[in-house]
Backbone bond lengths (Angstrom), bond angles and torsions (degrees), N, CA, C in turn:
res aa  C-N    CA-C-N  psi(-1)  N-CA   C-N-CA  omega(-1)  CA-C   N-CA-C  phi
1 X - - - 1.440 - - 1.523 108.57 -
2 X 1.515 118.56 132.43 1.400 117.30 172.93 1.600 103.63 -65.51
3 X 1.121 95.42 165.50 1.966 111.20 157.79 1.322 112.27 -86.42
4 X 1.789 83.19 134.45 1.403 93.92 -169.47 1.491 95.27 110.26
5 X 0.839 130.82 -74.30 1.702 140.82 -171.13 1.898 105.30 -27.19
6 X 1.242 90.02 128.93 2.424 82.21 155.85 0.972 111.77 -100.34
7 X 1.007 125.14 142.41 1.619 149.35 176.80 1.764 92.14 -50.64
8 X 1.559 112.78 119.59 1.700 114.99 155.18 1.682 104.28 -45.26
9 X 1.594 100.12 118.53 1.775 96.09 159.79 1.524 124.69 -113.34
10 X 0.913 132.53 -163.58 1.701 127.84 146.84 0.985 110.26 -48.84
11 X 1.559 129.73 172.20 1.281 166.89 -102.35 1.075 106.04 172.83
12 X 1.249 141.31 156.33 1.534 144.80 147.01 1.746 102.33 -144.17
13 X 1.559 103.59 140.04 1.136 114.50 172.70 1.117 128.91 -151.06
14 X 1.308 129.20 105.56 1.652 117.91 -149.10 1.749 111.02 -94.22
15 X 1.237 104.02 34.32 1.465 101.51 165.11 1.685 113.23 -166.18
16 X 1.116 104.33 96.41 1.804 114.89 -157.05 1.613 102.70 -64.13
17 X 1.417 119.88 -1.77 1.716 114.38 -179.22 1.274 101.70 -85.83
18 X 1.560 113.99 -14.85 1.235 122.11 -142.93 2.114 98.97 -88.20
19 X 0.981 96.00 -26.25 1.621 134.58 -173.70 1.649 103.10 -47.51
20 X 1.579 115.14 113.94 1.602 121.92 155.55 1.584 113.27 -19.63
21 X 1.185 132.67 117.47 1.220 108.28 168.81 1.501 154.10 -49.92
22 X 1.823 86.00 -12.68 1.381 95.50 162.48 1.405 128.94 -117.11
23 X 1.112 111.19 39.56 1.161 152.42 -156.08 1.488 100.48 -91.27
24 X 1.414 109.18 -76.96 1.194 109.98 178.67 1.179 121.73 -56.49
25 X 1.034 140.26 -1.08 1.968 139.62 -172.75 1.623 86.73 -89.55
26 X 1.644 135.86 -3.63 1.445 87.27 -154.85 2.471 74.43 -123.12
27 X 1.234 89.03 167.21 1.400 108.00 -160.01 1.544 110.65 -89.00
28 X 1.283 97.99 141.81 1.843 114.78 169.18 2.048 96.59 97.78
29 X 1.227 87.61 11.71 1.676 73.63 172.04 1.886 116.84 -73.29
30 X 1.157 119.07 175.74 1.317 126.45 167.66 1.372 128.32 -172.24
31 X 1.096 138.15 -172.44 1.307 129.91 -171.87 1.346 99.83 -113.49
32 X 1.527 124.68 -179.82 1.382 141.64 -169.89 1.855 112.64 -66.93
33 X 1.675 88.72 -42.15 2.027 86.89 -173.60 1.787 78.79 -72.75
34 X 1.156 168.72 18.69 1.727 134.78 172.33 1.491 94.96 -127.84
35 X 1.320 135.63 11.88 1.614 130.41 174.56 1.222 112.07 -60.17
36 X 1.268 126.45 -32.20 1.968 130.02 -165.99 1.705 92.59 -73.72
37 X 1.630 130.25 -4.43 1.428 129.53 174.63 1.890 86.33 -78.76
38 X 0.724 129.22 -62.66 1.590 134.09 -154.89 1.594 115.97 -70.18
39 X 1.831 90.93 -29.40 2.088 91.32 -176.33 1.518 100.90 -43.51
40 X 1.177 114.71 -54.44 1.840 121.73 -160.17 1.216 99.80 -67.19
41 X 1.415 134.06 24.82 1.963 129.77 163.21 1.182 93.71 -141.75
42 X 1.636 141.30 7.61 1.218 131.07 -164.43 2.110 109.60 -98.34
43 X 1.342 102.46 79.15 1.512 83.87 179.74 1.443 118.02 -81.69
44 X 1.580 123.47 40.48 1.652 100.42 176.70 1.715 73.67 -162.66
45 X 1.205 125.39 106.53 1.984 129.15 177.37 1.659 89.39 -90.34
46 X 1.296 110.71 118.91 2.012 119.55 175.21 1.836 75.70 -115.19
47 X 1.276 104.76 122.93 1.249 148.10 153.23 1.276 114.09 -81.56
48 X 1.121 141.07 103.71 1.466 150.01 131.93 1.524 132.30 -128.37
49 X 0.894 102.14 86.73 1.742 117.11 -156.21 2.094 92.12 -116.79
50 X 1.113 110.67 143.72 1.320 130.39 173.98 1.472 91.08 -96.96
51 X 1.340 110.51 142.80 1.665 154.98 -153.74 1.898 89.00 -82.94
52 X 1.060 129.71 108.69 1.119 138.56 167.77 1.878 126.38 -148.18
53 X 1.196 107.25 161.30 1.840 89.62 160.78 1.210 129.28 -75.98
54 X 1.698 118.33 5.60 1.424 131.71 -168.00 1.762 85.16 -91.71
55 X 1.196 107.23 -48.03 1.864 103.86 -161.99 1.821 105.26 -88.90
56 X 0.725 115.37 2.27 1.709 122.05 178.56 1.340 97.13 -47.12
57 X 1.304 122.42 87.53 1.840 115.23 148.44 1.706 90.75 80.11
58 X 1.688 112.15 42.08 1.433 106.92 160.27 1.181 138.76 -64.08
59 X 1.467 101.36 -21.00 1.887 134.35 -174.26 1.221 79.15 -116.75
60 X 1.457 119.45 104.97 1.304 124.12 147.24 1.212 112.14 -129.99
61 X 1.369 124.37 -167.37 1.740 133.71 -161.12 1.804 90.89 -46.91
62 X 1.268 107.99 -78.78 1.801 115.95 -156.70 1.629 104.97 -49.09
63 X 1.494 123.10 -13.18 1.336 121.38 -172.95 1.362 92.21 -108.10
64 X 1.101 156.74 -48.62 1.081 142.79 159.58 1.381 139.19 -31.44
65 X 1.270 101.15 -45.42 1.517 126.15 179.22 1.969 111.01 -73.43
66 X 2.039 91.84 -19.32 1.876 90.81 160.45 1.495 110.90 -71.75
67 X 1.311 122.69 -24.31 1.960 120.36 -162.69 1.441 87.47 -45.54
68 X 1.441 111.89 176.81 1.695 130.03 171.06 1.415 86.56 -88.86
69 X 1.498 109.52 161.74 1.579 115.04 174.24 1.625 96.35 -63.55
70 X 1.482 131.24 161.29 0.958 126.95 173.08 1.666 113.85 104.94
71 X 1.064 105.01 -55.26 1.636 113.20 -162.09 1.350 126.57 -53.47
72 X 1.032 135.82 136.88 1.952 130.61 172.36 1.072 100.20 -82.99
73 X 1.579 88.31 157.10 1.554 113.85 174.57 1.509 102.44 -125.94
74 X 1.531 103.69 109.20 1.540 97.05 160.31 1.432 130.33 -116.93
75 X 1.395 121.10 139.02 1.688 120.69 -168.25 1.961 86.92 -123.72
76 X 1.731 93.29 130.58 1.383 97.21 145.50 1.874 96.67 -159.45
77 X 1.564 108.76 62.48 1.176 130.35 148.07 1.629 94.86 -84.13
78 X 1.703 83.00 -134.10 1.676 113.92 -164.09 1.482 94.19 -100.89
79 X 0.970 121.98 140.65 1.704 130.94 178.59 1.822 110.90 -84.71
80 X 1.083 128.26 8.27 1.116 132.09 153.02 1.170 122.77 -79.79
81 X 1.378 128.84 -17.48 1.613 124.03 173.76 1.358 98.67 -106.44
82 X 1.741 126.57 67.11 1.232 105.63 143.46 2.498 71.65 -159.46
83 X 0.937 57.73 154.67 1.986 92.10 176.95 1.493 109.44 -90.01
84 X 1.358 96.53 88.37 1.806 99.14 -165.28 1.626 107.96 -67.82
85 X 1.296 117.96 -15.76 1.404 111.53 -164.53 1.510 107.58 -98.50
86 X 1.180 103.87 -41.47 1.741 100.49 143.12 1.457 130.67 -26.99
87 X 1.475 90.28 -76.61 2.044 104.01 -175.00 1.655 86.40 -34.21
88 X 1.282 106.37 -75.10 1.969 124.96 -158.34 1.770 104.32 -32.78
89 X 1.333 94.14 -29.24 1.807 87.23 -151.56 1.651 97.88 -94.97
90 X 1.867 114.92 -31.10 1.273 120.06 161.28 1.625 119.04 -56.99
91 X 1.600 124.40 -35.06 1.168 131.21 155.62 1.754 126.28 -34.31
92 X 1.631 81.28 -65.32 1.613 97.66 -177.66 1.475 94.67 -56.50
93 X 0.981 131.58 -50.60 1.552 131.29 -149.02 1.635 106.09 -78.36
94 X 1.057 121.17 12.86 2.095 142.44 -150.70 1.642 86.14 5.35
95 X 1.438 108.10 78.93 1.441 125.20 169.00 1.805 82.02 -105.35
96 X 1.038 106.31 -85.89 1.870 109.95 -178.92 0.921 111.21 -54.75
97 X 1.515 131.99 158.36 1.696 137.73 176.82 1.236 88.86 -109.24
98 X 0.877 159.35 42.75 1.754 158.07 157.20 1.222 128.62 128.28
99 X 1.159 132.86 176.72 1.574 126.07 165.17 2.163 84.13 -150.69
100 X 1.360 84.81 172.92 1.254 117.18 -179.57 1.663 106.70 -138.28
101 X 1.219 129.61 121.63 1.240 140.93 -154.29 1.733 115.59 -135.45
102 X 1.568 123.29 99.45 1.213 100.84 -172.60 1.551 104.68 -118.02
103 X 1.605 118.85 9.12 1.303 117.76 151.83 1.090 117.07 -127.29
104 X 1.738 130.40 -173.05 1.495 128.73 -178.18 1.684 103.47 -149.38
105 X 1.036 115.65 -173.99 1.289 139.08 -166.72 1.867 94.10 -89.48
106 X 1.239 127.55 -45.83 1.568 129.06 177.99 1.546 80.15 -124.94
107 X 1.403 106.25 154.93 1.428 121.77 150.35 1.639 119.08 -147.37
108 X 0.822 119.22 108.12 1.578 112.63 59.51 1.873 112.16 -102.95
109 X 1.338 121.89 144.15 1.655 121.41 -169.72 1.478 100.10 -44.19
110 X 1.702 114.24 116.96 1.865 108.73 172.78 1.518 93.66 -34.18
111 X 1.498 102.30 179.62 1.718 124.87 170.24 1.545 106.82 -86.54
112 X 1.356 104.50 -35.85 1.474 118.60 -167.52 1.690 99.94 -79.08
113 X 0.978 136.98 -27.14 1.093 149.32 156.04 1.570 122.37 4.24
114 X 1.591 129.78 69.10 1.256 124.08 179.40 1.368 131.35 -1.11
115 X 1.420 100.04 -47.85 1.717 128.39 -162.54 1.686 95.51 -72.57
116 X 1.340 110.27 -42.72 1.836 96.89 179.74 1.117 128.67 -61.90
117 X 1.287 113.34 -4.63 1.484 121.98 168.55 1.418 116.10 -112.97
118 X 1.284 126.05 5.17 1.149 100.31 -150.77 1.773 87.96 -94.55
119 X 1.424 120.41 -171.24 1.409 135.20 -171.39 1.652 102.18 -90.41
120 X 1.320 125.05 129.90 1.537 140.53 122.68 1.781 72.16 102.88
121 X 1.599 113.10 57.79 1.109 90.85 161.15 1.726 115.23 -122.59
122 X 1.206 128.89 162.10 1.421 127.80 157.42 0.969 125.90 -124.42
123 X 1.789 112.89 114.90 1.812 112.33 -158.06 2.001 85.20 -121.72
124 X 1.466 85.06 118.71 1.341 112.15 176.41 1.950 104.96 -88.91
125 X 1.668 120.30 134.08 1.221 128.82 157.99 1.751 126.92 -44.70
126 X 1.678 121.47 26.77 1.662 126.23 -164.26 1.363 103.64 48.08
127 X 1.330 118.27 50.03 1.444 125.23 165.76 1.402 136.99 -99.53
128 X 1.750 98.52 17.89 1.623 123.62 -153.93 2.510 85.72 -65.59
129 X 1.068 133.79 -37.36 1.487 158.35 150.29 1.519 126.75 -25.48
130 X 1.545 102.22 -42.19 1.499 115.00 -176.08 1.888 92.05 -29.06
131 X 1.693 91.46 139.16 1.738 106.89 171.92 1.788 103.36 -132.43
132 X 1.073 93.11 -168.07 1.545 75.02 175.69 1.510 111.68 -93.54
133 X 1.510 108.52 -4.76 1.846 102.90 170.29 1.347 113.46 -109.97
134 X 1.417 117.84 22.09 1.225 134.99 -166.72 1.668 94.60 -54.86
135 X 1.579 120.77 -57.26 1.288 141.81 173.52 2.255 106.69 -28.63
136 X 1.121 100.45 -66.81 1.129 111.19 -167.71 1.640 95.57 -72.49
137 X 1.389 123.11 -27.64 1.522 102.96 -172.94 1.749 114.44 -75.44
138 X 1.683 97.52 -44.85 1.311 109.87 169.08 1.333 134.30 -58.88
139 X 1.786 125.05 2.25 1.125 151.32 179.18 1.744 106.48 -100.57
140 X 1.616 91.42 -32.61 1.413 88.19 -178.67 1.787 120.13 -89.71
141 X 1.417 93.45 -18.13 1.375 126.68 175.73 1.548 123.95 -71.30
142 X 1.192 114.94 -43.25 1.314 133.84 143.84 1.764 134.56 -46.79
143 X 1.645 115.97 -51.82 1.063 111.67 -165.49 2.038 91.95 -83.50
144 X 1.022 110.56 -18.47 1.651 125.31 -179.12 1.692 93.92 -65.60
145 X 0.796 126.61 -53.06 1.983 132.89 177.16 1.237 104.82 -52.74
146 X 1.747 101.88 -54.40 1.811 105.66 -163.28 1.614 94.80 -60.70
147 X 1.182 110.91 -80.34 1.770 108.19 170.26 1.304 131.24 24.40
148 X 1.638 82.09 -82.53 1.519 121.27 -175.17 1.471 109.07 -62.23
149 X 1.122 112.72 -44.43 1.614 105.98 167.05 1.282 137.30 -107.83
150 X 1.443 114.15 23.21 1.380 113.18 -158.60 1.801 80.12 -157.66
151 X 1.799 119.66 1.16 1.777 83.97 175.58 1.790 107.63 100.39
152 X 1.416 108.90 131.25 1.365 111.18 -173.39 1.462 104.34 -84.24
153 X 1.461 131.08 -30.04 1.054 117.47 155.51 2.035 137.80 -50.36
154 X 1.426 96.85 -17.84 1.361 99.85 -166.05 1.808 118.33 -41.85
């Protein structure tokens, strides 16, 4: 392997129809129930999971605690499938080498929020989307909220 390079790892894919067709010829794939085999080689967790009762707190303490010491965790799914007080306390503990975070469990992230303190973290505003009119939509998106809760006069 050059430097610089990541090591080829597993795959996970929780629906094998769902699969490139050539996809399947190539090795170490698996589905969603056999991934907790792979956490313990996984040094980089990409989180993007859609908001369901299936993903509620999928990354929680006991799945976390498979990463290698070292490893990030990054989510810019839905912030309900990861166990923030977990991540924070594996942080604190420099069990994880960081995460990068661009949603949460509430948003906007409480203040009180473990995660704002914790070490080697990067907590992104749910900006995983930014476009280049991202600016003007979220302006328009905003004064539509203020409105809405504060009155068309506000």
């Amino acid at each position: 392997m050059m430097s610089g390079q990541l090591p080829s790892r597993n795959r996970v894919y929780d629906n094998a129809a769902a699969w490139p067709e050539d996809m399947v010829t190539l090795p170490h794939y698996l589905t969603l129930a056999g991934y907790d085999t792979v956490l313990v080689e996984t040094d980089f967790l990409v989180v993007c999971l859609p908001r369901s009762g299936e993903t509620d707190h999928i990354i929680g303490a006991r799945r976390l605690r498979l990463l290698p010491t070292g490893a990030v965790v990054i989510n810019v799914g839905r912030g309900n499938a990861i166990d923030e007080a977990s991540l924070a306390a594996m942080l604190e503990a420099h069990r994880l080498g960081g995460a990068y975070l661009d949603v949460y469990e509430q948003e906007p992230l409480p203040e009180d929020s473990p995660l704002r303190s914790a070490p080697n973290v990067l907590l992104m505003p749910h900006a995983s989307a930014i476009s280049p009119n991202y600016l003007d939509l979220f302006v328009e998106e905003f004064i539509q909220r203020y409105r809405e809760r504060y009155g068309a006069g506000a």
